[in-house]
C-alpha positions in Angstrom: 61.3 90.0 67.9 63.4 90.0 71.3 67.1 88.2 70.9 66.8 89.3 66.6 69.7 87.4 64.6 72.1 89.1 62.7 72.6 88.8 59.1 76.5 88.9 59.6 78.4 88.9 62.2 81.9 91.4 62.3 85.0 89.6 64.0 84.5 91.5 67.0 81.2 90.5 67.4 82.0 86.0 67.2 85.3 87.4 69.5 83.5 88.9 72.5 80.7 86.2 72.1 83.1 83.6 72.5 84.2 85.0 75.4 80.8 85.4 76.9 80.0 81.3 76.0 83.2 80.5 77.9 81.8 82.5 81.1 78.3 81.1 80.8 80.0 77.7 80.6 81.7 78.4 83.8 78.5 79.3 84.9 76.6 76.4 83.8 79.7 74.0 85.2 79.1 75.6 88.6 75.1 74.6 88.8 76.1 70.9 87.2 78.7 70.7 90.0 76.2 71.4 92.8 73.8 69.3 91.6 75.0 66.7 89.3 76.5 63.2 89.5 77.8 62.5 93.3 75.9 65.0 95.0 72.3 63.5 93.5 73.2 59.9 93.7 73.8 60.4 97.6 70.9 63.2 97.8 68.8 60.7 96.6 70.1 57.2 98.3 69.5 59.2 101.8 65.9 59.4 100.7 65.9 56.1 99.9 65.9 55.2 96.4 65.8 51.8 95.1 68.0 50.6 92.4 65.8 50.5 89.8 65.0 54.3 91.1 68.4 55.2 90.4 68.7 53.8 87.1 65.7 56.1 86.5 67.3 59.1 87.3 70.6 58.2 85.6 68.3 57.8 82.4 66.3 61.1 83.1 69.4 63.3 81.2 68.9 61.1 78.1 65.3 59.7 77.8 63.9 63.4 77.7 66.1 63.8 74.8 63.3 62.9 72.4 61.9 65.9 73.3 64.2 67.3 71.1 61.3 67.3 68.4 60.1 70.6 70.1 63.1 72.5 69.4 62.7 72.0 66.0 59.6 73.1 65.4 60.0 76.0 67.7 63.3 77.2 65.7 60.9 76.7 62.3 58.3 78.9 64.0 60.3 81.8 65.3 63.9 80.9 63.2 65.3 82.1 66.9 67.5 79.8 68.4 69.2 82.0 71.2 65.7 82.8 72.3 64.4 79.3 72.6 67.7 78.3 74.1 67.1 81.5 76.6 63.9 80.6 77.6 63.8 76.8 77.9 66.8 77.2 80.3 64.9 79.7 82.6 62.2 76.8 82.7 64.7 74.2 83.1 66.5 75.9 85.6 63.5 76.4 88.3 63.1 73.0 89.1 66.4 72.4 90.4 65.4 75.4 92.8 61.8 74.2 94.0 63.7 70.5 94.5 66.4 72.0 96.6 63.3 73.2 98.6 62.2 70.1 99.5 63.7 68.8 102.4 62.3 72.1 104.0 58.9 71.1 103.6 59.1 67.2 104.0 62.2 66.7 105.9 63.5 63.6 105.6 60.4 61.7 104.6 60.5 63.8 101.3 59.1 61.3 98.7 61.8 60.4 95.8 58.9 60.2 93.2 59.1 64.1 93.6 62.7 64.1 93.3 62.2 62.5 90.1 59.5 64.5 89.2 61.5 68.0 89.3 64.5 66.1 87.7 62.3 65.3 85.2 61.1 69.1 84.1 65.0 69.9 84.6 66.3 67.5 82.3 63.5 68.1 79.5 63.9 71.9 79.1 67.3 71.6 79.3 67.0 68.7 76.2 64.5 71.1 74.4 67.4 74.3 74.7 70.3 71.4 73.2 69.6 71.6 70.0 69.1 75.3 69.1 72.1 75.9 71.6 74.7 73.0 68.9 73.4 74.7 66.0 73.8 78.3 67.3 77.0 77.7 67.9 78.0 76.2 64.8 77.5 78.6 63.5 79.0 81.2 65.9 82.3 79.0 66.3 84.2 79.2 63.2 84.6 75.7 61.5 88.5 75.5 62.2 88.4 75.7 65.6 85.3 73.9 66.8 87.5 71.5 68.9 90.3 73.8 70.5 87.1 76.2 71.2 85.1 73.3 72.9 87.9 71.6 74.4 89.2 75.2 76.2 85.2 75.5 77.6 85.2 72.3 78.7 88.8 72.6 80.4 88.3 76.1 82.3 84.4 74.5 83.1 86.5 71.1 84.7 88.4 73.6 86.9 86.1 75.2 88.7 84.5 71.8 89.1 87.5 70.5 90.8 88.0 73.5 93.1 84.0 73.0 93.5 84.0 69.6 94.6 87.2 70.0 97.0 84.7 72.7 99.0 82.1 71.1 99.0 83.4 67.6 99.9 85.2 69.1 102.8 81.9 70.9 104.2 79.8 67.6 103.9 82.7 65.7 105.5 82.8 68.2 108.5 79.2 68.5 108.7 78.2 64.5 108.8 81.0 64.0 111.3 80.0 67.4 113.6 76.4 67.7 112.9 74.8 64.7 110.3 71.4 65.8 111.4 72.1 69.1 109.1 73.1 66.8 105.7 70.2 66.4 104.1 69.8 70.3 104.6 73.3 71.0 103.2 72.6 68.9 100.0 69.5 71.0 99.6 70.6 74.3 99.9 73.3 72.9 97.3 70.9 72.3 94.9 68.7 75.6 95.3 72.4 77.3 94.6 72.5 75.3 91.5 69.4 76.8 90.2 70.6 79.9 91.1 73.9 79.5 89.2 72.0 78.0 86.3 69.8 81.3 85.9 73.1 83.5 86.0 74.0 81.5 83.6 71.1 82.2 81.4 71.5 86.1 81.5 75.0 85.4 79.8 73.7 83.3 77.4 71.3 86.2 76.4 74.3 88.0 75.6 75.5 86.0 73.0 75.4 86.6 69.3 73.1 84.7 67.1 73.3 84.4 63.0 70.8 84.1 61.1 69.6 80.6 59.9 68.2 79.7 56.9 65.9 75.7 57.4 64.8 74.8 54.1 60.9 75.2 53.6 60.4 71.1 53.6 57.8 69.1 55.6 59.3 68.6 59.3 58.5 64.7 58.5 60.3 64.7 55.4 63.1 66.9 57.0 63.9 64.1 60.2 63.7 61.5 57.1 66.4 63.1 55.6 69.2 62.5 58.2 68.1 58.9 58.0 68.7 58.0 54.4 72.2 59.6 54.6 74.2 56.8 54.9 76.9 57.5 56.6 75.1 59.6 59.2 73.2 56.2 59.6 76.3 54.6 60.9 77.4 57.2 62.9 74.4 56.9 64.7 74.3 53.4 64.8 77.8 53.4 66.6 76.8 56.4 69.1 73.8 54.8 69.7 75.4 51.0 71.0 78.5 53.0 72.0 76.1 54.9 74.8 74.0 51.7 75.8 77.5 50.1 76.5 78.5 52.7 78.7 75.6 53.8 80.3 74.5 50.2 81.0 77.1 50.3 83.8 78.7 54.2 84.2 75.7 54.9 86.5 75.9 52.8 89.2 79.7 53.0 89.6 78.6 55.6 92.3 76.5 53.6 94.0 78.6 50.9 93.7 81.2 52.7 96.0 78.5 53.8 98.4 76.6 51.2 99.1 79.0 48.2 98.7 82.4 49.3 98.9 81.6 51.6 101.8 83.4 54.4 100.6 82.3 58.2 101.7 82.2 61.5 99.9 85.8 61.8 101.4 87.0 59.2 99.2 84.9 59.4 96.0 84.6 63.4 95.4 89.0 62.9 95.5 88.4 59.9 92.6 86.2 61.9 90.8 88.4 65.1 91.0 91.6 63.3 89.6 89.6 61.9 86.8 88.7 65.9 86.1 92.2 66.5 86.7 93.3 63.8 84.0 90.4 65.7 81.3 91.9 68.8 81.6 95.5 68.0 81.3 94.5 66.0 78.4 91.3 67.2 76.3 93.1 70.5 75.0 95.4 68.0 73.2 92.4 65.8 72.0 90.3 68.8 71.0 93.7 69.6 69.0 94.6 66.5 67.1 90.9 65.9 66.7 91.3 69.0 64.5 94.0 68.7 62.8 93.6 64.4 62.1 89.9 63.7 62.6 87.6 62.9 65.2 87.2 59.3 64.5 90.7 58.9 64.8 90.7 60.2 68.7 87.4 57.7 69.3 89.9 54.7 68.1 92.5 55.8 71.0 90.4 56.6 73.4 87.4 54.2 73.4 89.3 50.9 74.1 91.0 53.1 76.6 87.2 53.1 78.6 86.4 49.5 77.1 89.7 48.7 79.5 88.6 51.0 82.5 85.0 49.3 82.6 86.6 45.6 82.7 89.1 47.3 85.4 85.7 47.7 88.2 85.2 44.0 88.2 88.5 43.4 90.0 87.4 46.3 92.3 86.9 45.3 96.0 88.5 41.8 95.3 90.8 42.2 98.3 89.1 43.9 101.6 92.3 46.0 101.9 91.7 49.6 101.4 94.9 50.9 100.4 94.6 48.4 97.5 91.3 49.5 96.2 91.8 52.7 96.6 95.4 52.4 94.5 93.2 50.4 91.6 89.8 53.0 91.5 93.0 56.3 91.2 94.2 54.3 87.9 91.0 53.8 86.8 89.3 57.1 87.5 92.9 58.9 86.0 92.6 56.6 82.5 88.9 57.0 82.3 88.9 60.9 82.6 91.0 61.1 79.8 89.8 58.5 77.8 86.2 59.8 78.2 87.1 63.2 77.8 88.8 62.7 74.4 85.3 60.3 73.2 82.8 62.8 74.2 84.8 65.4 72.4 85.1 64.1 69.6 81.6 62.1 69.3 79.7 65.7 69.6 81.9 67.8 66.8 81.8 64.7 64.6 78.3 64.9 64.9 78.4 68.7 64.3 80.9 67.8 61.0 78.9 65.5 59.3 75.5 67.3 59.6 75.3 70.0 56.6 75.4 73.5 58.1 71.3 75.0 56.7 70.2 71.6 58.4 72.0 71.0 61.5 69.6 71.4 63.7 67.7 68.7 62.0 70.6 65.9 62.2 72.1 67.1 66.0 67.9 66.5 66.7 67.8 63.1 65.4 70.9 62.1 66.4 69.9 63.1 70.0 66.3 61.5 69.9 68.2 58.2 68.6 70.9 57.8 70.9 68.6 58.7 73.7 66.1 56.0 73.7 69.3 53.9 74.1 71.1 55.9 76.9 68.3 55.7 79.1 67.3 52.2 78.8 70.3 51.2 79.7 70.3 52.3 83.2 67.0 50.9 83.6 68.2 47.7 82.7 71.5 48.0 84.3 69.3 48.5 87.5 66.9 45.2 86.8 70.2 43.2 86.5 71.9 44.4 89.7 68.7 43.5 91.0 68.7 39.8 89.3 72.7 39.5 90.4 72.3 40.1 94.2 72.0 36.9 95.3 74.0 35.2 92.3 78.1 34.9 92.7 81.3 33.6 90.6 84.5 33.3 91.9 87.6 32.7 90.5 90.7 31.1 92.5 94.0 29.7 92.5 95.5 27.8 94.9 99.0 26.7 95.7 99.7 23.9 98.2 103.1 22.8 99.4 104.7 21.3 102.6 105.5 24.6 104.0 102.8 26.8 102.7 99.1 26.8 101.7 97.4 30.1 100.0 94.9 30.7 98.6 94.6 33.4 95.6 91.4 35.3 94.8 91.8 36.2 91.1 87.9 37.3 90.2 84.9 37.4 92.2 81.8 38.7 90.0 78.7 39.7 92.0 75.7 42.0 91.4 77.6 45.2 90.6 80.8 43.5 88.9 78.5 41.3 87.0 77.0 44.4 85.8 80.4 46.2 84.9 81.4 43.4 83.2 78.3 43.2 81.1 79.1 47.0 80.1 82.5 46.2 79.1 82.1 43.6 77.1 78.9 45.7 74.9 81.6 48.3 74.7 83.8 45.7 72.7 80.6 45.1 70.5 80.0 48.8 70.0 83.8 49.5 68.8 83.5 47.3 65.9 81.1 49.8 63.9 83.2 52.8 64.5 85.4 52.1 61.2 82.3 52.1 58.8 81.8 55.7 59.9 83.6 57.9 57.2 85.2 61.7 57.9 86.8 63.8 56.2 90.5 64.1 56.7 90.6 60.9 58.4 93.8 59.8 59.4 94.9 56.2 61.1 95.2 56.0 64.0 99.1 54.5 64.4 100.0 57.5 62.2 98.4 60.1 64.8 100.0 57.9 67.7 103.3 58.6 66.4 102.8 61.7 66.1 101.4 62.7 69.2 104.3 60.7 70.8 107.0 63.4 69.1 104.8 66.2 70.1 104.1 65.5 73.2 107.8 65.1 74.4 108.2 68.5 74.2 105.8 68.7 77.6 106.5 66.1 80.2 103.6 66.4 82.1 101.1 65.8 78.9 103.6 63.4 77.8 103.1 61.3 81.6 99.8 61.7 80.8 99.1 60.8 77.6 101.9 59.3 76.1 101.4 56.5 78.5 97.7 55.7 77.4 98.7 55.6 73.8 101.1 52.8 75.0 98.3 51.2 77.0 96.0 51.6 74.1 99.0 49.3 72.3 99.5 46.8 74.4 96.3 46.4 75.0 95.3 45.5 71.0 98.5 43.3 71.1 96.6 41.6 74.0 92.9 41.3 72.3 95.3 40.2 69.5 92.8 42.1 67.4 91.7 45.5 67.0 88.3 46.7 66.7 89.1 50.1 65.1 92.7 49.1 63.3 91.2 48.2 59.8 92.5 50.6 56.9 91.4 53.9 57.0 88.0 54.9 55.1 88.5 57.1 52.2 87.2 60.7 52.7 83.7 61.6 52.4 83.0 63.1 48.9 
């Protein structure tokens, strides 16, 4: 059988195959860059998209995710994980090349329903390869080190990104004010790069290790039942599952949001987005190492109010029509949210890998995928329909001083469309927070114990200790605020 697993692997072996994920990672960070987030939203506004078109293709990533049946029954057919996550990414990789092709052949009038329709094949190969990809590598990673290993791929993979973005940003900048007739050309030929950078990635995949696996010989019915009647699986996918409607309800259209209504350009946002990297990097190699060492959930209970705060933050966004002011407030937000975000999604996917029992992880990372999905992509569709349903609708919030000398008028809160929208988000966010302490893990630690302690170590580094010693104190003041805390009960007993 081509890509054959190994009974064992020797030291050397899991050594020089970790080494070859953190290149394909790179690798894969490079197409994502080209093609991802910023880049599509404008790609795709240019054709113009409607609102509800681009709460569509925000929900692309996570709707095909119940696809992930597939790669279950492929890995019980073939027990070959590295060869359907091989193949499924060739498949999900041409697509991104025949899109990037189409402004060749249809110019500008290229229809978005095709844009969407090659989004679509990428996303859903790419959802089938997830699966056998997290339980591969559980089982390649060593147990110990699952988030200093994840969190040192992600942080080299957020480099290049940054250094990425800064190119290409520049070269759209130059090219809209020298020649905008080319843009829509220069997006393209991004995108057919992607695919290419996403198939180079593949050949180092191929390259990697695999151990064998042993599924149990059940029904594949009874098998995705079996997730569901463990309990506290059940709660940790009830809180990632509200936990990703919250965010995604709103997280989406924060792009669009800067486009279309604040007026920004690429100029502005690519810069935003970069320091929000910046902030991940300098900060995730710490969360990926006090995840380890104190727990997962713990991390989620600093970091998640830390978004919850962020979200709330875009409604005052674009209050004032000064720029310099804005631009001040969206820097704070986008350097909290990159670390606060970083240290949640790290932490959400190996808690998810810890609690899933090793001969059936596969099975649980699938069903917790499928789950969470439906949730994550309806909630850009609906974040779309209530844009929509907010346009015309305003509330504003002033205060007003009068005296003999001097009349002002203060604009504390205007809520429109967007920032009724953001709003919305945050608040769900709240509502998702308060299921995280019914989750159990072992090792658990709370969370003002873990505080502390971060605060002694990270003294010894002042730049982590700008960074993230002054979110933990942000992450105080503001429970002391909400006068209580969602996540701040006592901490659950370890899992037997």
């Amino acid at each position: 059988m081509i890509f054959e697993p190994k009974e064992t692997l020797t030291e050397e072996e899991v050594r020089n195959g970790l080494n070859t994920v953190l290149k394909e990672g790179m690798t894969t960070e490079a197409m994502v860059t080209l093609a991802g987030g910023t880049f599509m939203v404008a790609f795709a506004i240019i054709l113009g998209a409607s609102n509800f078109q681009i709460g569509l293709l925000a929900s692309l990533p996570t709707f095909t995710n119940i696809f992930q049946l597939l790669s279950v029954f492929l890995i019980r057919k073939y027990n070959n994980r590295r060869a359907v996550s091989v193949i499924c990414c060739i498949l999900a990789r041409i697509p991104m090349v025949l899109l990037g092709a189409m402004p060749f052949f249809f110019g500008a009038n290229a229809p978005v329903s095709l844009l969407l329709f090659f989004l679509f094949f990428y996303y859903l190969f790419g959802s089938i390869a997830g699966p056998s990809w997290n339980a591969w590598m559980k089982d390649l990673v060593p147990g110990d080190m699952l988030g200093a290993f994840f969190s040192r791929r992600s942080r080299y993979a957020q480099t290049l990104n940054v250094v990425l973005s800064i190119i290409l940003a520049v070269s759209i900048d130059y090219l809209r004010r020298h020649a905008p007739q080319y843009e829509l050309y220069v997006y393209a030929t991004m995108f057919m790069m992607a695919g290419m950078a996403g198939l180079s990635a593949v050949v180092l995949l191929a390259r990697v290790p695999e151990p064998r696996s042993y599924l149990p010989n059940e029904n594949i019915l009874k098998m995705f039942i079996k997730p569901l009647r463990d309990k506290n699986f059940q709660r940790l996918l009830v809180f990632n599952s509200l936990w990703l409607f919250a965010v995604n309800i709103a997280t989406p259209f924060f792009t669009v949001y800067m486009l279309k209504t604040l007026g920004l350009t690429l100029t502005y946002i690519i810069p935003l987005t970069i320091l929000s990297q910046l902030s991940s990097i300098f900060t995730i190699g710490y969360w990926g190492k006090f995840a380890d060492r104190y727990s997962n959930k713990t991390i989620i209970s600093i970091c998640a109010p830390l978004y919850s705060a962020c979200v709330i933050a875009w409604c005052f966004v674009g209050i004032y029509t000064n720029l310099i002011s804005n631009l001040a407030l969206l820097a704070a937000i986008h350097i909290v949210s990159g670390s606060a975000n970083a240290g949640t999604n790290l932490a959400l996917t190996n808690i998810g890998l810890k609690l899933a029992p090793s001969r059936e992880a596969i099975v649980y990372l699938s069903v917790k995928n499928i789950i969470t999905a439906v949730f994550s992509s309806l909630a850009p569709l609906i974040g779309g329909y209530l844009a929509d349903y907010y346009t015309l609708r305003q509330l504003r919030v002033i205060a007003e001083w009068s005296g003999p000398n001097l009349q002002k008028t203060f604009r504390l809160l205007l809520l429109h469309e967007w920032n009724f929208l953001f709003l919305i988000g945050a608040v769900l966010t709240l509502v998702a927070l308060q299921f995280l302490p019914r989750v159990l893990e072992a090792g658990e630690v709370h969370k003002s114990v873990v505080k502390r302690i971060m605060r002694t170590s990270l003294k010894s580094n002042l730049r982590d200790y700008f960074v993230i010693d002054v979110l933990i104190n942000w992450h105080s003041s503001l429970n002391n605020m909400l006068k209580s805390d969602p996540v701040s009960s006592d901490p659950a007993q370890p899992e037997k």
